[in-house]
BAFI-3210 file (N, C-alpha, C; in Angstrom, 3 decimals, decimal comma, padded with zeros to 6 digits):
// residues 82
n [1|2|3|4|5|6|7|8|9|10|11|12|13|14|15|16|17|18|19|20|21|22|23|24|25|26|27|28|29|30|31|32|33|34|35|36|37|38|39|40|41|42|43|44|45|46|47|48|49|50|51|52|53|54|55|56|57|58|59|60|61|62|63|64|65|66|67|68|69|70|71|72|73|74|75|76|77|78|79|80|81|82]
n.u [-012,062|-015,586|-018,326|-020,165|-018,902|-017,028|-018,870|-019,849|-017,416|-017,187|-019,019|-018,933|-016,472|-017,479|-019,377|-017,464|-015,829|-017,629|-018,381|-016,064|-016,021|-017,907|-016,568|-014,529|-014,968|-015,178|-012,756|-013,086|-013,889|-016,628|-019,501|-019,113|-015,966|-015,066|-016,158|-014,568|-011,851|-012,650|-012,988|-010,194|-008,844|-010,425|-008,936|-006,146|-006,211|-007,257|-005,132|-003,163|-004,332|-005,135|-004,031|-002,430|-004,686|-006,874|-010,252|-013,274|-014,906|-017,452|-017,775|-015,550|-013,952|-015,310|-014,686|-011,697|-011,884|-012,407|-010,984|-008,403|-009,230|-009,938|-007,269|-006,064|-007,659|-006,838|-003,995|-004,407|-005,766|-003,568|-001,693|-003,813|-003,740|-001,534]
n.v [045,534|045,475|046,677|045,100|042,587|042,384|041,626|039,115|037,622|037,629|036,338|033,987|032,470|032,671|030,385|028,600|028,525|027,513|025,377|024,003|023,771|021,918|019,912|019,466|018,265|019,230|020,105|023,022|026,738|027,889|029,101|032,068|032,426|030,138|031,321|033,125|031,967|030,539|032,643|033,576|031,514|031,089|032,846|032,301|029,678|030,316|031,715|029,381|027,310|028,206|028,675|026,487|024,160|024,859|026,092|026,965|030,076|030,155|028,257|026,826|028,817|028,198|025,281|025,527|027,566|026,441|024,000|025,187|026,492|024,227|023,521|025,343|024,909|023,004|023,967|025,390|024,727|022,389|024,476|025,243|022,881|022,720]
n.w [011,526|011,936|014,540|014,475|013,746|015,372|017,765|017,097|016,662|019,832|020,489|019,635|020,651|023,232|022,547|022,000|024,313|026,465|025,281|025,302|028,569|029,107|027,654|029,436|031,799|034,930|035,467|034,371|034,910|035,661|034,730|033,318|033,789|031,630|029,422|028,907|029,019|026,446|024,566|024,665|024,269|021,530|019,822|020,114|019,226|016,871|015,770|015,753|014,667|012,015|009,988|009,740|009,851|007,284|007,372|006,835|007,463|010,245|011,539|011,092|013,049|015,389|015,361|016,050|017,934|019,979|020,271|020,955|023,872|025,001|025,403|026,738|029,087|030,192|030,295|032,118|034,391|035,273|036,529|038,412|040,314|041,275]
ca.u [-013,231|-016,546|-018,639|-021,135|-017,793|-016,637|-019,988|-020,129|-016,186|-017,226|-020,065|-018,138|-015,744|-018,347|-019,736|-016,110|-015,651|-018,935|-017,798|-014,565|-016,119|-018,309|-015,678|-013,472|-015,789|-014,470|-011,916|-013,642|-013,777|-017,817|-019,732|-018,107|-014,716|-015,052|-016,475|-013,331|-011,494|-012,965|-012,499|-008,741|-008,833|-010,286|-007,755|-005,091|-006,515|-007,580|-004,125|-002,249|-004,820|-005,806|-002,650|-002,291|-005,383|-007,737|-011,196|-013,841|-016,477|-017,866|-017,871|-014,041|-014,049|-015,698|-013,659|-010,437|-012,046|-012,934|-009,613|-007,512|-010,321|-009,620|-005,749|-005,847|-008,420|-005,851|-002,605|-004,593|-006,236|-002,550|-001,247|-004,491|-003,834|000,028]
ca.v [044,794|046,361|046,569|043,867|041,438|042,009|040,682|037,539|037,421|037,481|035,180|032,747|032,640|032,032|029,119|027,720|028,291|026,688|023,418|023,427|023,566|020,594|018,657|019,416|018,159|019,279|021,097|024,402|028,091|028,397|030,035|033,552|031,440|029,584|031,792|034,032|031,309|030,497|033,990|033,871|030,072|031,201|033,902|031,347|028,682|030,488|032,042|028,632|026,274|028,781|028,596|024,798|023,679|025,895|025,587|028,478|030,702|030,736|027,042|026,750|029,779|027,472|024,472|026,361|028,355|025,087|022,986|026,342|026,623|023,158|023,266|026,313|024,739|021,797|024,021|026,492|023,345|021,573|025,340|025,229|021,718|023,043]
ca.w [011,926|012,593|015,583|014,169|013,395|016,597|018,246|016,376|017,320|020,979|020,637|019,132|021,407|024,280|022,639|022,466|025,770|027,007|024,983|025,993|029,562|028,195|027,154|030,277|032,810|036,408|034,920|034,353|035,975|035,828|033,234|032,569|033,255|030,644|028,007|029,104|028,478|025,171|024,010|024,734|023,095|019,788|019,220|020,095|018,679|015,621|015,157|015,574|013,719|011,165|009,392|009,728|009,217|006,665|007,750|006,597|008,236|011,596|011,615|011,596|014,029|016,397|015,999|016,476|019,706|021,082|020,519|022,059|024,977|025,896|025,543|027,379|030,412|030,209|030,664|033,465|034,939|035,807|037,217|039,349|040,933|042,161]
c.u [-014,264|-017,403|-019,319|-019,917|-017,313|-017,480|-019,925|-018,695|-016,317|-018,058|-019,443|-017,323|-016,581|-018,756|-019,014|-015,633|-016,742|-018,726|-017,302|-014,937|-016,909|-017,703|-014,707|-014,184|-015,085|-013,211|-011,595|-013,785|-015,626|-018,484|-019,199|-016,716|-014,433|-015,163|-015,446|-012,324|-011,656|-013,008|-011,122|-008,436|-009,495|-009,679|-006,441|-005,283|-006,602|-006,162|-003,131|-002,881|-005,195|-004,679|-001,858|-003,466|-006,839|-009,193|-012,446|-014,921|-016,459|-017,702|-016,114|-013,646|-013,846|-014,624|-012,339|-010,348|-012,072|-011,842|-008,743|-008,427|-009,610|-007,783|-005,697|-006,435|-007,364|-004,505|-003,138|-005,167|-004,575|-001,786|-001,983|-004,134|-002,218|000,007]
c.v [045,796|046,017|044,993|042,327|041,045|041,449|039,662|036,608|036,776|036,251|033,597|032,281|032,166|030,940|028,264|027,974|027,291|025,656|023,144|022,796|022,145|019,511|018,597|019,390|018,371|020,566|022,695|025,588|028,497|028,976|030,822|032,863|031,093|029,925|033,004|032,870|031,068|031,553|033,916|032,261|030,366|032,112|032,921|030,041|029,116|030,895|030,987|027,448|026,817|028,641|027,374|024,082|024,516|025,317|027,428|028,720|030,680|029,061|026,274|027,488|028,797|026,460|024,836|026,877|026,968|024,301|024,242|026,125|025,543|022,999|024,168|025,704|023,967|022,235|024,747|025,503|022,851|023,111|025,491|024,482|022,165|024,034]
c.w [012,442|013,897|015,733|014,024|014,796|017,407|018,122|016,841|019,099|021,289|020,224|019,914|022,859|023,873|022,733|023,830|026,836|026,751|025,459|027,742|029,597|028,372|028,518|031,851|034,374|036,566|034,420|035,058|035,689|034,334|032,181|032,298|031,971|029,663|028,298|028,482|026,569|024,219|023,439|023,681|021,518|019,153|019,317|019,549|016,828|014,870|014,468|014,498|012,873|010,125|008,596|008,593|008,606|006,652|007,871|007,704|009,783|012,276|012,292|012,939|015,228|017,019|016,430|018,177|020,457|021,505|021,652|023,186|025,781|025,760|026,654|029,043|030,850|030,907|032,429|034,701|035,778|036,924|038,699|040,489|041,794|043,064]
res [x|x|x|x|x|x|x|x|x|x|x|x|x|x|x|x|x|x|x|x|x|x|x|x|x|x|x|x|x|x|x|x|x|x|x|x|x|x|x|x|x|x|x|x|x|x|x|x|x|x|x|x|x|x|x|x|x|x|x|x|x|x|x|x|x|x|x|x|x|x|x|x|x|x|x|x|x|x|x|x|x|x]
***
């Protein structure tokens, strides 16, 4: 991957984190949080739904970062509350 791939990688990854925070109203670690989050959710998301369900481009990217993001706010969310 080149420098320019990896950008778009990162960026992507922030906007699925920003949703996820979105979608997980209350449930969120703040801005950066979240687009940390959504980083780590579209590598885990992309690894486990990429496989499953085949979905191209930057577009898929997204939905992938976004579903992981929010599984991920979901599992770090219930660790928080204990």
């Amino acid at each position: 991957m080149d420098i320019v791939g990896f950008i778009i990688w990162l960026l992507i990854g922030a906007i699925a984190g920003w949703l996820a925070g979105q979608i997980m109203k209350g449930s969120g670690f703040g801005l950066i949080g979240n687009i940390v989050v959504g980083i780590v959710g579209a590598v885990i998301g992309g690894w486990l739904l990429g496989s499953l369900i085949p979905l191209a481009g930057y577009l898929g990217t997204i939905v992938y970062g976004t579903i992981g993001a929010v599984i991920l706010l979901a599992i770090i969310g219930l660790f928080k509350k204990a």
